[in-house]
C-alpha positions as CSV (number, residue, x, y, z in Angstrom):
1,X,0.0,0.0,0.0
2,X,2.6,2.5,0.8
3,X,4.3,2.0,-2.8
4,X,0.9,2.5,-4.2
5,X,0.9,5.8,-2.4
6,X,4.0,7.1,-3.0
7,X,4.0,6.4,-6.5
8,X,1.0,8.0,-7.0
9,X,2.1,11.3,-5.3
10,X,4.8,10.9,-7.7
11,X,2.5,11.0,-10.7
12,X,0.5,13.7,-9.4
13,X,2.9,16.1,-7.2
14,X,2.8,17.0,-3.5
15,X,-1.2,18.6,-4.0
16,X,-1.7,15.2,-3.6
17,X,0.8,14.1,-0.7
18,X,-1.4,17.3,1.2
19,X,-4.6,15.5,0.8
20,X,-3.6,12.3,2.2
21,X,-1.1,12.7,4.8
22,X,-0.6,14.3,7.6
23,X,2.4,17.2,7.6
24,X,5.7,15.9,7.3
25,X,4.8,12.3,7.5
26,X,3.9,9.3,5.9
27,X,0.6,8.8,7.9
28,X,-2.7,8.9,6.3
29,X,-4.9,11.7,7.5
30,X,-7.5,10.3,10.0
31,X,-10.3,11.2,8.2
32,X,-9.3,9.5,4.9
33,X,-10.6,6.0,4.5
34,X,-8.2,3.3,2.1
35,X,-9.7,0.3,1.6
36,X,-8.6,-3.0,0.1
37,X,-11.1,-5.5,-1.4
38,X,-14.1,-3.8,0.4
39,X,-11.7,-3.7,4.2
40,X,-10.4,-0.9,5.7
41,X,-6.7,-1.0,6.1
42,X,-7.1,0.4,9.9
43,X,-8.2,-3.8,10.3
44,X,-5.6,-4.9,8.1
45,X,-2.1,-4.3,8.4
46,X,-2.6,0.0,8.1
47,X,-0.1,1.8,5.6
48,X,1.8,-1.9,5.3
49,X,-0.8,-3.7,3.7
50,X,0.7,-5.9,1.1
51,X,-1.4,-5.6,-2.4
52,X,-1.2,-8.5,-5.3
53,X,-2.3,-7.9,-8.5
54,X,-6.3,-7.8,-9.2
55,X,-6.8,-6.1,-5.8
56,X,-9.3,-3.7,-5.9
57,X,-8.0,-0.2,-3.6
58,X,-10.2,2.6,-3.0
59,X,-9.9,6.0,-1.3
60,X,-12.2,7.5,0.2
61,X,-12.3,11.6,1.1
62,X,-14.6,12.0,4.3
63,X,-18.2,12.8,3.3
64,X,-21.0,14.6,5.1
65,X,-24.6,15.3,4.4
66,X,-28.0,14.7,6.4
C-alpha cells in the first residue's frame, strides 16, 4: 500500500501528498478512508498492507450530508 501511495504522489505532485497525509509524514490523515477489497486498512495491516495484483484499492475523502 505504501508504494501505491507514494508512487502516486509521484504522478501527481505534493497537492496530492497534502490530501492524504498528515504534515511531514507518511501517515494517512484520520479522516481519509483506504480500503482494500471492500476492508479498511485500519483492520488490516494500516499503511503496510501488502497488495497483489487484481486487488481492488479505494480512497475515500470523508463525506458529510444529512
Amino acid at each position: 500500500m505504501a508504494d501505491l501511495l507514494e508512487e502516486m504522489v509521484k504522478s501527481w505532485g505534493e497537492e496530492l501528498s497534502s490530501l492524504l497525509f498528515e504534515p511531514d509524514s507518511h501517515e494517512v490523515l484520520s479522516h481519509i478512508q483506504i480500503m482494500v477489497n471492500g476492508r479498511a486498512i485500519a483492520f488490516l495491516n494500516g499503511i503496510r498492507t501488502e497488495l497483489a495484483d487484481g486487488d481492488e484499492v479505494l480512497i475515500l475523502p470523508p463525506v458529510a450530508g444529512g
